[in-house]
N, C-alpha and C positions, 0 to 999 in steps of 0.2 A: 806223781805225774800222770802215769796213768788212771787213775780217777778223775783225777781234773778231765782228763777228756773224755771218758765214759761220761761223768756229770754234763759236759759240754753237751755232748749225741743228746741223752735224756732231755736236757732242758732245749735243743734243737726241735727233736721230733716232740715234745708235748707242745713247744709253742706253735707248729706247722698241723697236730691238732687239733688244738683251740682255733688255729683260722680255718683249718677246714671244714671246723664245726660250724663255726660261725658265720661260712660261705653258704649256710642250706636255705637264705631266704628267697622266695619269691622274686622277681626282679619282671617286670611287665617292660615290654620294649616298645616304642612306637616307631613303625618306619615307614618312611616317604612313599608314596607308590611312584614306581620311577616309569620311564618312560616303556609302556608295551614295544618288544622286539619277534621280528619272523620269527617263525621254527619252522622247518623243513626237515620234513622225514623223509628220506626218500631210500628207501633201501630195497633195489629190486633183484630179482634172481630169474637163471635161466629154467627151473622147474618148468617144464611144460605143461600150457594149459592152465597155468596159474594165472589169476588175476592179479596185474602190477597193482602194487599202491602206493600214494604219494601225500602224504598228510601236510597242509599248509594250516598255520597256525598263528594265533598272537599269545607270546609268551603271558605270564603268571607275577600276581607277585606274588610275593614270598610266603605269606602264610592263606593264601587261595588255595582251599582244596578240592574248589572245585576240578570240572574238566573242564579242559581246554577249547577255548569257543573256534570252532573250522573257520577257515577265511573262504564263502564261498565264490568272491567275484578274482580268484587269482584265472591268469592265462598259461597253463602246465604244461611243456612238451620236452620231448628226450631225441635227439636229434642218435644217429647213427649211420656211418659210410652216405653221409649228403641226402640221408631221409628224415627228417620231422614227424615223430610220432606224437599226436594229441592226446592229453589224457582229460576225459570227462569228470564232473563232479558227481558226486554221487552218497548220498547219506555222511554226509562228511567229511569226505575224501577221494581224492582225484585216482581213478582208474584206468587202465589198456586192457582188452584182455587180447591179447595175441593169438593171433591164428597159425597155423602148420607152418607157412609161410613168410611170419614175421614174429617169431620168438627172439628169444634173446639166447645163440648159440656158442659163436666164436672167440675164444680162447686169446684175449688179447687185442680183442675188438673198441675203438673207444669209442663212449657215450656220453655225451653231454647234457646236461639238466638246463632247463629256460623255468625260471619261474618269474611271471611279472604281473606287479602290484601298484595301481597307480605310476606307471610309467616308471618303474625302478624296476630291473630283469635282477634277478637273484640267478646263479650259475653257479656250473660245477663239472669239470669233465674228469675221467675216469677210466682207466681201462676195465675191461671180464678176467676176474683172474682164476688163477686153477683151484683146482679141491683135490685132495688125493683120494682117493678110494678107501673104502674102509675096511678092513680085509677079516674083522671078526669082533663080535660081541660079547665077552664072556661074563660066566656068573659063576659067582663063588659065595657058600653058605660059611659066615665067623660065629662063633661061637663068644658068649664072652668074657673078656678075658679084664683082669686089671691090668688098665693103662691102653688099652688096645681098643677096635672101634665097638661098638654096641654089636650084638649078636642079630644076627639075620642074612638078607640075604640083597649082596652087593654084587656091581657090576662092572667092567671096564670097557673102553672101547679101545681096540689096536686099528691103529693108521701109521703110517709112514710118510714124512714131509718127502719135499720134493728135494733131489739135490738143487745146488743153487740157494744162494743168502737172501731171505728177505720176502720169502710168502708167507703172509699172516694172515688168520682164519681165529670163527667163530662156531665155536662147536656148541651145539643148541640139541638139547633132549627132551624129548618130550613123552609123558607115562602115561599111558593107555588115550592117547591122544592131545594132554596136556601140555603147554608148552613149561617148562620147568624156568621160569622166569623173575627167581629173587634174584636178588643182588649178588647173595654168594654164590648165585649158581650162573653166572655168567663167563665160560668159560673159552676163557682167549688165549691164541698160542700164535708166538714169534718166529716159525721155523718150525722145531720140536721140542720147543722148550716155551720158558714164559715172555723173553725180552731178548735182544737183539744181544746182547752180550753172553747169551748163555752158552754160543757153539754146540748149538744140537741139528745143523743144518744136514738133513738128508737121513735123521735119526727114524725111529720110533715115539711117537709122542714121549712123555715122560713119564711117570707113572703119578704126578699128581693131576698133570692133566686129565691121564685115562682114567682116574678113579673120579673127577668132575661130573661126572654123567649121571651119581648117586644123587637124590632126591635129597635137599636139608629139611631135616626136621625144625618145625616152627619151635619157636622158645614155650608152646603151652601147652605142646605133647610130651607124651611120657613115654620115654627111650626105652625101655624095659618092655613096651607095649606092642612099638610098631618099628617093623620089617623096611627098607627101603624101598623092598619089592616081595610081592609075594606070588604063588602061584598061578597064571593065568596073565599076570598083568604084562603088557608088550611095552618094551624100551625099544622107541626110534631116535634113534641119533643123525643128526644131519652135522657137516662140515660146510661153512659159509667162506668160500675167498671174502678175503679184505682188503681192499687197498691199503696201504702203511700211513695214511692218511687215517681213513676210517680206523685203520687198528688201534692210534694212539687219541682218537677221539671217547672209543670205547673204553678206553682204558684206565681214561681219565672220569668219564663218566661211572664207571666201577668202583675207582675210586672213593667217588664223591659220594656215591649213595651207602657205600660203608662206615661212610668218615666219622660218623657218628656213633659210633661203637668205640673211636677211642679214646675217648673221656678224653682227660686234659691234652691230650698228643693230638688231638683233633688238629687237622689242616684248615685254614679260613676257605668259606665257601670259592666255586669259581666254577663260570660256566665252561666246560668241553670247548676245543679249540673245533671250529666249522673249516669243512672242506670247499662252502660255498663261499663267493664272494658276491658284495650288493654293486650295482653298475654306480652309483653315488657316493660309495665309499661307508656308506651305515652299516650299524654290524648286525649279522645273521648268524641265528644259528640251526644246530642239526647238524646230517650229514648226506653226503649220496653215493652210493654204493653200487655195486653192480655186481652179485656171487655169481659163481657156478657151484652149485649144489650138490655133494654126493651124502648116502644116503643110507641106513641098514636097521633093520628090526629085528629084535628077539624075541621070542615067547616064554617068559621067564616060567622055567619047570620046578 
């Protein structure tokens, strides 16, 4: 009996196999170009002195690699406590630059987005949310080891969420002035943890978070070769509030752009859920945001 079902498995996985073998042809797709959709980018922060920006767009299809062609006849403004701010066009993309006196400060302040295109207003209101502070930087030289990370020299960032359920942030690093922006280095946190169900409210980030800060090496370097960081090079770490809105847009977007590393486990495409809405009822996508930004740099020794 038991042979019979050894035999069974064998002639199981040869025949699963032969179709996997026989799955490696070619396959050319043809698809419809569907109807061009907004995209609004709109993600702005209280950094002072910084120029806001706000990208209005007509989506892509699918296998266009170009860039994305700017919408320049949109009408862009961000409304706050019964003020109308305009944001001009400008190489691409609509801009504020705020003066001393009209930044973006207040801590729970709400801001509304107006965007209108042919008499359709695309919207989106928001509060400013917190950022905690980031109270140290640290670097640590590994050695290599089997089973353990590549030898060199890594980094982590310590923050402390806030008590209280449900601030969510985007912690963005960036090396010797670069913004560190693949896909797996998008690093999003629910509290102090990854997701709402983790119960790390009012924690220390987590420790996969705080090791996110590390640079991934592209799949055509040679790990034996290069260091995450080396001497001289400065790691800035910023902390972005997110509304829970934006957190699960991002997250979903994160998703998406990895989705494709899981072979047959792959999820079916799907665009990010928008925080905006179209006054007609059409769909739009993007997001709008409004951080408060905290901030810290090392001088990696």
């Amino acid at each position: 009996m038991k042979s019979i079902n050894i035999y069974s498995l064998l002639l199981t996985f040869f025949s699963i196999s032969i179709f996997l073998t026989s799955c490696e042809d070619k396959i050319d797709v043809t698809l419809d170009d569907a109807d061009a959709i907004i995209v609004i980018d709109a993600f702005l922060t209280n950094t002072p002195g910084e120029v806001q920006k706000i990208v209005v767009t007509n989506s892509q299809s699918y296998f266009d690699n170009g860039a994305p062609v700017p919408l320049e006849d949109a009408n862009v403004a961000v409304g706050v406590n019964d003020v109308i701010v305009p944001f001009d066009y400008k190489d691409g993309i609509y801009i504020w630059q705020p003066d001393i006196n009209s930044s973006i400060s207040d801590i729970g302040s709400t801001y509304t987005l107006y965007v209108t295109i042919n008499n359709v207003t695309y919207s989106s209101t928001t509060e400013l949310g917190r950022s905690p502070e980031i109270e140290e930087i640290r670097q640590e030289t590994i050695e290599n080891e089997i089973g353990a990370l590549d030898g060199g020299t890594y980094c982590e960032v310590i923050a402390r969420d806030f008590e209280g359920k449900g601030d969510t942030y985007w912690i963005k690093t960036f090396k010797n002035g670069t913004f560190l922006n693949r896909p797996e280095e998008i690093n999003l946190a629910f509290d102090g943890g990854f997701d709402q169900g983790a119960q790390s409210d009012g924690l220390i980030f987590i420790p996969p978070i705080r090791a996110l800060i590390n640079p991934v090496r592209d799949s055509t370097e040679v790990a034996d070769d290069i260091s995450p960081w080396t001497t001289g090079d400065v790691c800035r770490v910023e902390i972005h509030s997110l509304s829970n809105s934006t957190f699960a847009f991002m997250e979903l977007l994160r998703d998406q752009l990895l989705n494709g590393r899981n072979g047959i486990f792959a999820e079916p495409l799907a665009n990010s859920p928008s925080n905006i809405t179209a006054s007609d009822g059409s769909i739009v996508l993007g997001a709008f945001n409004v951080a408060q930004v905290t901030s810290l740099e090392l001088l990696v020794e």
